[in-house]
C-alpha positions in Angstrom: -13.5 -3.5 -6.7 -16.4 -3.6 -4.5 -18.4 -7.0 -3.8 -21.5 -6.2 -6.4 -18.3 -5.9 -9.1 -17.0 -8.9 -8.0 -20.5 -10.8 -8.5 -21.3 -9.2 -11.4 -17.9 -10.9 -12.8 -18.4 -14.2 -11.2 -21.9 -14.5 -12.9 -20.6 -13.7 -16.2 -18.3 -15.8 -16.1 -20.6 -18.7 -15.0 -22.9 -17.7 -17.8 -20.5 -17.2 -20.8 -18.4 -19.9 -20.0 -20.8 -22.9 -18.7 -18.4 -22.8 -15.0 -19.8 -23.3 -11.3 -17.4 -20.4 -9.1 -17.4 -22.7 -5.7 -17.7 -19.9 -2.8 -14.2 -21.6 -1.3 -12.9 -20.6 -4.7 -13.6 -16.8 -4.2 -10.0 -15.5 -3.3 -9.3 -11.7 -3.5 -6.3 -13.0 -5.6 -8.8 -14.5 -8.6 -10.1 -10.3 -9.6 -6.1 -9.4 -9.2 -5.7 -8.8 -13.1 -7.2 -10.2 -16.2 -4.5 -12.8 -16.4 -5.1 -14.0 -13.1 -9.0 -14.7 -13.9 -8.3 -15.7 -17.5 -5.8 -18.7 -16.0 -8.5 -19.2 -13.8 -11.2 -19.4 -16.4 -8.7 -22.0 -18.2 -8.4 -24.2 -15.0 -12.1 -24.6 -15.2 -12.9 -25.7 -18.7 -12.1 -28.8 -20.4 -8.9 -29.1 -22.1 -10.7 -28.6 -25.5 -12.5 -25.2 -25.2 -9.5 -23.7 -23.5 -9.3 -19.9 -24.7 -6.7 -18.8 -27.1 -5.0 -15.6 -26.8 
């Protein structure tokens, strides 16, 4: 994935799910697989709009 993907991704994120992606938070590990940025997604939202599988 090149680094316009990876924005592209953050911003959504930040968009559809209200977040702030710190730049210290950025790890190559985060775009991994969908698991690993769904966990992250989780991590980052309040315990009551965590999402469901």
């Amino acid at each position: 994935m090149d680094s316009i993907a990876t924005l592209e991704i953050v911003f959504a994120m930040e968009e559809e799910f209200g977040l702030e992606v710190e730049d210290d938070e950025l790890q190559a590990g985060l775009f991994d697989s969908v698991k690993a940025l769904s966990k992250y997604v989780e991590s980052k939202l309040p315990a009551h709009r965590a999402i469901s599988p």
